[in-house]
KOLLOBA-371656 format. One record per atom (N, C-alpha, C, O): residue number from 1; residue in one letter; atom name; x, y negated, z negated. Coordinates in steps of 0.001 Angstrom, whole numbers, always signed. Layout:
+-----+---+----+---------+---------+---------+
:   k : r :  a :      xx :      yy :      zz :
+-----+---+----+---------+---------+---------+
: NUM : A : CA :       X :       Y :       Z :
...
+-----+---+----+---------+---------+---------+
This chain:
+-----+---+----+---------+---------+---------+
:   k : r :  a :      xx :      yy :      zz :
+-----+---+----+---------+---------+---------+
:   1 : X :  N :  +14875 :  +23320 :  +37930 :
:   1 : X : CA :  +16239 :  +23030 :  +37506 :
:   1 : X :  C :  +16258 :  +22257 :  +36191 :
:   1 : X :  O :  +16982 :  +22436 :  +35211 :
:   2 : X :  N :  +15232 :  +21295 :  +36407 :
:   2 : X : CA :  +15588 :  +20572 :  +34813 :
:   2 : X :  C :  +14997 :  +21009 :  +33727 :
:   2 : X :  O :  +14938 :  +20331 :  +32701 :
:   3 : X :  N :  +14385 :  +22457 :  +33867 :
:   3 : X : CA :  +13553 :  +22979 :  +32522 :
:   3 : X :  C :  +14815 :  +23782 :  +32307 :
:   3 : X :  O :  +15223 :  +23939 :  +31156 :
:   4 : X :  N :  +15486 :  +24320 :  +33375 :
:   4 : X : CA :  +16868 :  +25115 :  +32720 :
:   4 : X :  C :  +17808 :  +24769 :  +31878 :
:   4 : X :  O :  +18298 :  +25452 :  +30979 :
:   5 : X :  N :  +18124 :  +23371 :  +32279 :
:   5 : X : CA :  +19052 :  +22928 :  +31390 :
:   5 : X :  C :  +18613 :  +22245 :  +30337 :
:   5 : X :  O :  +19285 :  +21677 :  +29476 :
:   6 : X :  N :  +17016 :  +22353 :  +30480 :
:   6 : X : CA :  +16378 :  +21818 :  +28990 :
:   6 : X :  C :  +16685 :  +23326 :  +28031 :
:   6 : X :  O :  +17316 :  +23317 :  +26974 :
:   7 : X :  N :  +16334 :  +24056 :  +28404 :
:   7 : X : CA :  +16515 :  +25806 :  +27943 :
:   7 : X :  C :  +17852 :  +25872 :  +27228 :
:   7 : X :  O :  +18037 :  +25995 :  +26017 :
:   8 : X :  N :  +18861 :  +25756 :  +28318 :
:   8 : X : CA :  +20172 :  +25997 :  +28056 :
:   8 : X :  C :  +20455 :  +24951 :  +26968 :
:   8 : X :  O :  +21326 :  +25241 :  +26148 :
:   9 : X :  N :  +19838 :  +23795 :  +26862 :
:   9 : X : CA :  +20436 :  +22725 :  +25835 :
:   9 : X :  C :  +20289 :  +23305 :  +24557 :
:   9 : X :  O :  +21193 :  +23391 :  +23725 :
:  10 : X :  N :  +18648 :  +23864 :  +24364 :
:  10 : X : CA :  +18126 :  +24069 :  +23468 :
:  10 : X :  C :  +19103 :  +25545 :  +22624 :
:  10 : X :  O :  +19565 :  +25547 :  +21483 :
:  11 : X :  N :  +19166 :  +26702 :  +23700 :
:  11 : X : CA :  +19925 :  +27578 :  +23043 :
:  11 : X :  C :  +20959 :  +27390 :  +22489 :
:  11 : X :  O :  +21364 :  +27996 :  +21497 :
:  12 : X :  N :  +21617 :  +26337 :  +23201 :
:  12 : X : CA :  +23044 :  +25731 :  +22906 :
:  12 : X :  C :  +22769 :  +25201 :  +21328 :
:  12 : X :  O :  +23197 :  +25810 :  +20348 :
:  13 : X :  N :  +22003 :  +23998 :  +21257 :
:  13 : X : CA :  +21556 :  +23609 :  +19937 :
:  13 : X :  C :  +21147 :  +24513 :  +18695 :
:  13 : X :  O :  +21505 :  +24215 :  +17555 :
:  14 : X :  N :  +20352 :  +25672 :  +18989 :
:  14 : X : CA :  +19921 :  +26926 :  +18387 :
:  14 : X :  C :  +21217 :  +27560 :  +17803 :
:  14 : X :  O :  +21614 :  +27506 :  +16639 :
:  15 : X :  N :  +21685 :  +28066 :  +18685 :
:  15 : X : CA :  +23111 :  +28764 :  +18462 :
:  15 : X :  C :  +24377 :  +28356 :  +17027 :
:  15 : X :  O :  +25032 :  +29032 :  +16234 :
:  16 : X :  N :  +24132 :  +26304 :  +17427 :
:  16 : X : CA :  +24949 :  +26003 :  +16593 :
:  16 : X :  C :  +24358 :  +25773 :  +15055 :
:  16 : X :  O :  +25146 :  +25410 :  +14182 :
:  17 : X :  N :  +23018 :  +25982 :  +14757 :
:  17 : X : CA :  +22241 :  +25659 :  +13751 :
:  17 : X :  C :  +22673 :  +26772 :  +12785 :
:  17 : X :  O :  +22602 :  +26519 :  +11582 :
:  18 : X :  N :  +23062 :  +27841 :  +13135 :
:  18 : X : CA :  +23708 :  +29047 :  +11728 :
:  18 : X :  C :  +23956 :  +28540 :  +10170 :
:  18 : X :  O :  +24136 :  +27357 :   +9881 :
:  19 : X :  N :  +23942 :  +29269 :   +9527 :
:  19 : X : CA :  +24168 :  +29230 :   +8056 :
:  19 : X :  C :  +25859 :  +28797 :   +7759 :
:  19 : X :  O :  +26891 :  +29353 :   +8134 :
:  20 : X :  N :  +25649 :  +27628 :   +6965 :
:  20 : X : CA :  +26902 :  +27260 :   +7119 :
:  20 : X :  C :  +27390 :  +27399 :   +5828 :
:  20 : X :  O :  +26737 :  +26795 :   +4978 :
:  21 : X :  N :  +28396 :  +28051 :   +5425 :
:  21 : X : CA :  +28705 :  +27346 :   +3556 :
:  21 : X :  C :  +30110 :  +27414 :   +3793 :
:  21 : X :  O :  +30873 :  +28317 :   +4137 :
:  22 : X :  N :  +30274 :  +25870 :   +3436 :
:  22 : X : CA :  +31954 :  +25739 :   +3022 :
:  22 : X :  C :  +32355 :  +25324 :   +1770 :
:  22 : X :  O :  +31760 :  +24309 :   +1408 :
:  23 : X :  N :  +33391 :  +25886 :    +759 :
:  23 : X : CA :  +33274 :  +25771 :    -382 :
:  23 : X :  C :  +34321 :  +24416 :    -476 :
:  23 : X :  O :  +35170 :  +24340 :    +412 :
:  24 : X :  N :  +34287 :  +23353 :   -1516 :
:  24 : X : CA :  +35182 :  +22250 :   -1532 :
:  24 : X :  C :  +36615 :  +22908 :   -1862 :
:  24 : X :  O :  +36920 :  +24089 :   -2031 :
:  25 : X :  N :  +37275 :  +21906 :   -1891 :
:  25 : X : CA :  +38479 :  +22408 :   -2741 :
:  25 : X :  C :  +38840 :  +22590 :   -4038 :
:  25 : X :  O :  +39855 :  +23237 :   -4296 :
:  26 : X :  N :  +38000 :  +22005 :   -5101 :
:  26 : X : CA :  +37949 :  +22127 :   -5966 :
:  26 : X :  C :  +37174 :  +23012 :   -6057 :
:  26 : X :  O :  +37429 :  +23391 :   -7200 :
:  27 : X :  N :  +36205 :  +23801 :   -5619 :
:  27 : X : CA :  +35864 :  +25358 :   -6202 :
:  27 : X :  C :  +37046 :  +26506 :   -5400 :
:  27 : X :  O :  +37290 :  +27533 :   -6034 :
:  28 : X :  N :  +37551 :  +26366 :   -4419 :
:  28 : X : CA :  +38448 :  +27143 :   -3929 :
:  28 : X :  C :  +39712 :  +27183 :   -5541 :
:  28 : X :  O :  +39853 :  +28023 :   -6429 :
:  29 : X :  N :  +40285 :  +26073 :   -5317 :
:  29 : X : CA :  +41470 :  +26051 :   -6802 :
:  29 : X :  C :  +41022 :  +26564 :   -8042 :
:  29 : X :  O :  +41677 :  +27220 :   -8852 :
:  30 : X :  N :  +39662 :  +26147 :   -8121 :
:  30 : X : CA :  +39189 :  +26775 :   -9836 :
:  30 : X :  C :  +39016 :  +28336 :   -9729 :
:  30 : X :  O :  +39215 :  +29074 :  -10694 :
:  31 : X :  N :  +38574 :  +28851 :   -8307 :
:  31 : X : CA :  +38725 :  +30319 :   -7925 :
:  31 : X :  C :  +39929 :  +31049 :   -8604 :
:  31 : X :  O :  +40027 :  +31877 :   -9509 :
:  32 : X :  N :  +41106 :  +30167 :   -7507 :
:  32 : X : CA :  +42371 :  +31323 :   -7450 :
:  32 : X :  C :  +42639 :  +30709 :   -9309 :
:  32 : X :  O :  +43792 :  +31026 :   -9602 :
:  33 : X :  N :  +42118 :  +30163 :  -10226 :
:  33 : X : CA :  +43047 :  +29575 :  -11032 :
:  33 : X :  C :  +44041 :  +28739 :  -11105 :
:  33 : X :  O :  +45122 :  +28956 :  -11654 :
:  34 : X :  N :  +43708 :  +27777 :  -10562 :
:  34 : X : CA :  +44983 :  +26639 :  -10272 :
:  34 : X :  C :  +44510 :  +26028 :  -11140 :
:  34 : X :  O :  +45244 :  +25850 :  -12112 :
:  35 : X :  N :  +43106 :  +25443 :  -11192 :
:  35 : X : CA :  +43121 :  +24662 :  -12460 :
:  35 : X :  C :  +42030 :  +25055 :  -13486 :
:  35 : X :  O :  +41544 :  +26108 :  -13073 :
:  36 : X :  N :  +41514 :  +24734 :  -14474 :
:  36 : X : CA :  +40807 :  +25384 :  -15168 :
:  36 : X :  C :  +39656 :  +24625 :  -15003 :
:  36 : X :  O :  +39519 :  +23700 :  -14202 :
:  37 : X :  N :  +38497 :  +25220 :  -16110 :
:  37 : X : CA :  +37060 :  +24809 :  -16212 :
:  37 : X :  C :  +37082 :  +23394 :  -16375 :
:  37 : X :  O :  +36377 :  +22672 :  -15669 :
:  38 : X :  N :  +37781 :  +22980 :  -17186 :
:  38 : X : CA :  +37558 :  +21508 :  -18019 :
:  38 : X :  C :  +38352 :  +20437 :  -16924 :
:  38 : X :  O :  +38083 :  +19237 :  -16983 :
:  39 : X :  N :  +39293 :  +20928 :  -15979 :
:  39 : X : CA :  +39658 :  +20393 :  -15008 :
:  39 : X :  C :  +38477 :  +19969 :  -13757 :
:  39 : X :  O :  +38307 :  +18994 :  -13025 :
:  40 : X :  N :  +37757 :  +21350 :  -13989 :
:  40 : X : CA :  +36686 :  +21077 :  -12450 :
:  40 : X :  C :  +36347 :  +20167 :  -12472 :
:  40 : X :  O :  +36356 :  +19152 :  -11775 :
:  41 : X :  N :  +35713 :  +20760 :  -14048 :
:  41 : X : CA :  +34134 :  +19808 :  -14547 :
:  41 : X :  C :  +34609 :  +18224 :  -14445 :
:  41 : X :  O :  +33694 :  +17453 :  -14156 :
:  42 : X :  N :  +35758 :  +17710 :  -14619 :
:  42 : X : CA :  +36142 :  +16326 :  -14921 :
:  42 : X :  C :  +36559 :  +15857 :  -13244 :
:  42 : X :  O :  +36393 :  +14667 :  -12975 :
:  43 : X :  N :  +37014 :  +16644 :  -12303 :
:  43 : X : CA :  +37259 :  +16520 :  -10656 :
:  43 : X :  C :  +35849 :  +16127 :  -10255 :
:  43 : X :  O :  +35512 :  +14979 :   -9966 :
:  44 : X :  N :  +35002 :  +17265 :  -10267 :
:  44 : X : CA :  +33578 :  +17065 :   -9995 :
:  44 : X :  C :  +33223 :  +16189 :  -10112 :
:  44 : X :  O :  +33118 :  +15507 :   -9093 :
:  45 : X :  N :  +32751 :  +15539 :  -11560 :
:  45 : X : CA :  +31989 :  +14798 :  -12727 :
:  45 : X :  C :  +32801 :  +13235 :  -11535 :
:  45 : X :  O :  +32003 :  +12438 :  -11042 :
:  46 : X :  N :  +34070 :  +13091 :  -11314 :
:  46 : X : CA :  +34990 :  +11223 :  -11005 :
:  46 : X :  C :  +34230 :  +11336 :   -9586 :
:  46 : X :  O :  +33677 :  +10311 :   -9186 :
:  47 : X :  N :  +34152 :  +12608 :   -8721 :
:  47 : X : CA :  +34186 :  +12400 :   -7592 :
:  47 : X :  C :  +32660 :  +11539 :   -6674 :
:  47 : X :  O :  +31481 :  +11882 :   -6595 :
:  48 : X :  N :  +33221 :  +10646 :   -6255 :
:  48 : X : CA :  +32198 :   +9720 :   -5839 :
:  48 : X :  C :  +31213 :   +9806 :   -5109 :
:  48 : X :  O :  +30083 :   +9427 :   -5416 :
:  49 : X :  N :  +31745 :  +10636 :   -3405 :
:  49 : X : CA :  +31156 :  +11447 :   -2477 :
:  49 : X :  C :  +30999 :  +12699 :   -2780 :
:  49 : X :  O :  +31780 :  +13216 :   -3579 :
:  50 : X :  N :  +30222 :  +13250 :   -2349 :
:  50 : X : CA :  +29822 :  +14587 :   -2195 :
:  50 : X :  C :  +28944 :  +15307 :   -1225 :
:  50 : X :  O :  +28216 :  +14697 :    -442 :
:  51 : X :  N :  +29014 :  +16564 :   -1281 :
:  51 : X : CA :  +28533 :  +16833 :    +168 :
:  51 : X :  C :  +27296 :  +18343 :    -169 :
:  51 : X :  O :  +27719 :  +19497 :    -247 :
:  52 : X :  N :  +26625 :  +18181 :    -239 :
:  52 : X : CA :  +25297 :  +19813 :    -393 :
:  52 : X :  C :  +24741 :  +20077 :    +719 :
:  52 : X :  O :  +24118 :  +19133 :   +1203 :
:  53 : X :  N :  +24745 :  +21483 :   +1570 :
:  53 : X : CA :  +24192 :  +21558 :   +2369 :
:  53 : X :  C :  +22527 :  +21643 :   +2164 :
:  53 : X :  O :  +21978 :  +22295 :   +1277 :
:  54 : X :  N :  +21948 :  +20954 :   +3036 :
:  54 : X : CA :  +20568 :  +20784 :   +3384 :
:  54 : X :  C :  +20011 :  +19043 :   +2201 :
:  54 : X :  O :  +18889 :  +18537 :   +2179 :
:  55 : X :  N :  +20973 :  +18679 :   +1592 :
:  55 : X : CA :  +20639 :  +17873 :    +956 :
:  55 : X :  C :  +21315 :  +16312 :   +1671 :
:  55 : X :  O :  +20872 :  +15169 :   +1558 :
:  56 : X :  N :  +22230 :  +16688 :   +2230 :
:  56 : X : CA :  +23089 :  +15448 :   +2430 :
:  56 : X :  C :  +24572 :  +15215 :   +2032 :
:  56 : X :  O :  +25367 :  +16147 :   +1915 :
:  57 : X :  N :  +24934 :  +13747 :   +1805 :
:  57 : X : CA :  +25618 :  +13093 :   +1638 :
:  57 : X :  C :  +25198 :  +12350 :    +329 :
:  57 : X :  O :  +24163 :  +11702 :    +482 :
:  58 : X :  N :  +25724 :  +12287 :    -872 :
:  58 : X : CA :  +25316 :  +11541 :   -2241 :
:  58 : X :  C :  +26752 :  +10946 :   -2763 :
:  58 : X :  O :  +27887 :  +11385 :   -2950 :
:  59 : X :  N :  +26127 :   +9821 :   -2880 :
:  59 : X : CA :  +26828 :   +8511 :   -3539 :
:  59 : X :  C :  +26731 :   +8198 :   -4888 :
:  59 : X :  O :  +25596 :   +7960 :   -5301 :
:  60 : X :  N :  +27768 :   +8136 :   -5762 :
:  60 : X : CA :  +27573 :   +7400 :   -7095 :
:  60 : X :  C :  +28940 :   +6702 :   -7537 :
:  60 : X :  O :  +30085 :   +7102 :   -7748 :
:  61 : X :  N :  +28381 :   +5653 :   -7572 :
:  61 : X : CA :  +28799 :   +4294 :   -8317 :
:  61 : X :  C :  +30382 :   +5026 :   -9185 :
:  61 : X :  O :  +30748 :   +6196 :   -9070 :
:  62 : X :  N :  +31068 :   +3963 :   -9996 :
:  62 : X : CA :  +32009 :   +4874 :  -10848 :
:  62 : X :  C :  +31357 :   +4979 :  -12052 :
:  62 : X :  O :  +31518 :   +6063 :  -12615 :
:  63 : X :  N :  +30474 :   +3940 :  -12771 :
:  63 : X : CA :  +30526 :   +3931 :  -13576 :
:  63 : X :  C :  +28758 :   +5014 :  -13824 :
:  63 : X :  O :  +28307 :   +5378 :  -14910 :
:  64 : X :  N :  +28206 :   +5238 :  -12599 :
:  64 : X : CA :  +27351 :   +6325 :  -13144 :
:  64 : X :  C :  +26079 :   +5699 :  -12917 :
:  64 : X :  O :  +24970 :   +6228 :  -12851 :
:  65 : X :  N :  +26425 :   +4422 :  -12802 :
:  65 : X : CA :  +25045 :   +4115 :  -12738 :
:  65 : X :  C :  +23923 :   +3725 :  -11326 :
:  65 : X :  O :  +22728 :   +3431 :  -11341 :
:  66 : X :  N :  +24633 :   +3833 :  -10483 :
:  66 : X : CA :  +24057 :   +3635 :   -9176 :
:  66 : X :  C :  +24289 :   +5097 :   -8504 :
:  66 : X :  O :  +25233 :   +5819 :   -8823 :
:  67 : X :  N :  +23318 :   +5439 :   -7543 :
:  67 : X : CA :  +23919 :   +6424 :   -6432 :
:  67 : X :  C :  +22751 :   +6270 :   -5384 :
:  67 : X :  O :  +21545 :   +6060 :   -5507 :
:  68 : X :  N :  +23476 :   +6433 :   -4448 :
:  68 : X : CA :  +22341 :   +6937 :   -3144 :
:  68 : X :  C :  +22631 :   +8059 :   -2140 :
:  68 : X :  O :  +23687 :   +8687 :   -2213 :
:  69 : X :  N :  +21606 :   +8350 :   -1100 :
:  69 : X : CA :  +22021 :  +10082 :    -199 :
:  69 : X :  C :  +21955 :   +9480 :   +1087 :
:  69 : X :  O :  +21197 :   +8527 :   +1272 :
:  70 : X :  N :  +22639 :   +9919 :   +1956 :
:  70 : X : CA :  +22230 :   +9955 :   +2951 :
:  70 : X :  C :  +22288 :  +11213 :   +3599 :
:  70 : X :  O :  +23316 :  +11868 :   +3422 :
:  71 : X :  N :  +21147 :  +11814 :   +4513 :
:  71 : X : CA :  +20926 :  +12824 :   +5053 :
:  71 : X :  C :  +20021 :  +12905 :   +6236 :
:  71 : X :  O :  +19127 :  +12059 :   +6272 :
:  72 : X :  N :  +20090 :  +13790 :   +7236 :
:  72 : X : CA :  +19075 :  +13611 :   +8486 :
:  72 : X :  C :  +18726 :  +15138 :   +8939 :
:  72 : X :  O :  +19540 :  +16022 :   +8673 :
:  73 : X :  N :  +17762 :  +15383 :   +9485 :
:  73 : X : CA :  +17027 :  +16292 :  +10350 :
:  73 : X :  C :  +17090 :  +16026 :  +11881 :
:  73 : X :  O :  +17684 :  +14979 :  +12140 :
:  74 : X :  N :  +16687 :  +16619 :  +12817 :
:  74 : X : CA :  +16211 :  +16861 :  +14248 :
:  74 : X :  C :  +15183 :  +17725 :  +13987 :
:  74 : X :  O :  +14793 :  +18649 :  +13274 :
:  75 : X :  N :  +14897 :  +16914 :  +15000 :
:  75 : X : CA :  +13202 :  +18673 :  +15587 :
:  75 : X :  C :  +13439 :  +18129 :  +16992 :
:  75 : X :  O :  +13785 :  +16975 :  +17247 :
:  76 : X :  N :  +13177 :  +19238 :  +17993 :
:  76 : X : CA :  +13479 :  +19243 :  +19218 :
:  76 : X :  C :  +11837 :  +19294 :  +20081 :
:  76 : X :  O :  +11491 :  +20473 :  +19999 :
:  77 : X :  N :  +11080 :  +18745 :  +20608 :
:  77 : X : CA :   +9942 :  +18658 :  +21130 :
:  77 : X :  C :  +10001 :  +19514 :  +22396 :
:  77 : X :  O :  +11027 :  +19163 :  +22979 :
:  78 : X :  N :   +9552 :  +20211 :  +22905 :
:  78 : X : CA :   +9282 :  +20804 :  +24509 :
:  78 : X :  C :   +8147 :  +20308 :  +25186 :
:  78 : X :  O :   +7314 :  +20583 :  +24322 :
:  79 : X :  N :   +7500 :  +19783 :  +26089 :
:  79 : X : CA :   +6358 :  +19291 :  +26557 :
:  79 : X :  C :   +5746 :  +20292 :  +27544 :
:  79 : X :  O :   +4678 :  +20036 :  +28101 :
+-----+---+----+---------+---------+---------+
């Protein structure tokens, strides 16, 4: 019984691991043309947080000069 629901956890976990890409909103708007290039680049460029898949979470300062990431992994062990 308890290797099953070790099984079942694991597929469960498996399942949700898929390829994920979500685009921000600021590449969605620069898409349809809502705002232009020089708009992105300057949205992008202020924005403090940010988000890359497989990289994390990245931080920078306003003025440019500090930043840090935060990001994490799992690995799942079977015995």
């Amino acid at each position: 019984m308890k290797k099953l629901a070790l099984v079942a956890g694991l597929l469960l976990v498996m399942g949700q691991t898929g390829a994920v890409s979500a685009k921000s909103l600021e590449d969605v708007l620069k898409e349809k043309g809502v705002i232009t290039e020089e708009d992105y680049k300057e949205v992008v460029k202020s924005s403090p947080i940010k988000y890359k898949l497989g990289e994390g979470f990245n931080f920078t300062s306003a003025d440019g000069k500090f930043s840090g990431s935060i990001g994490a992994s799992y690995q799942i062990a079977i015995p």
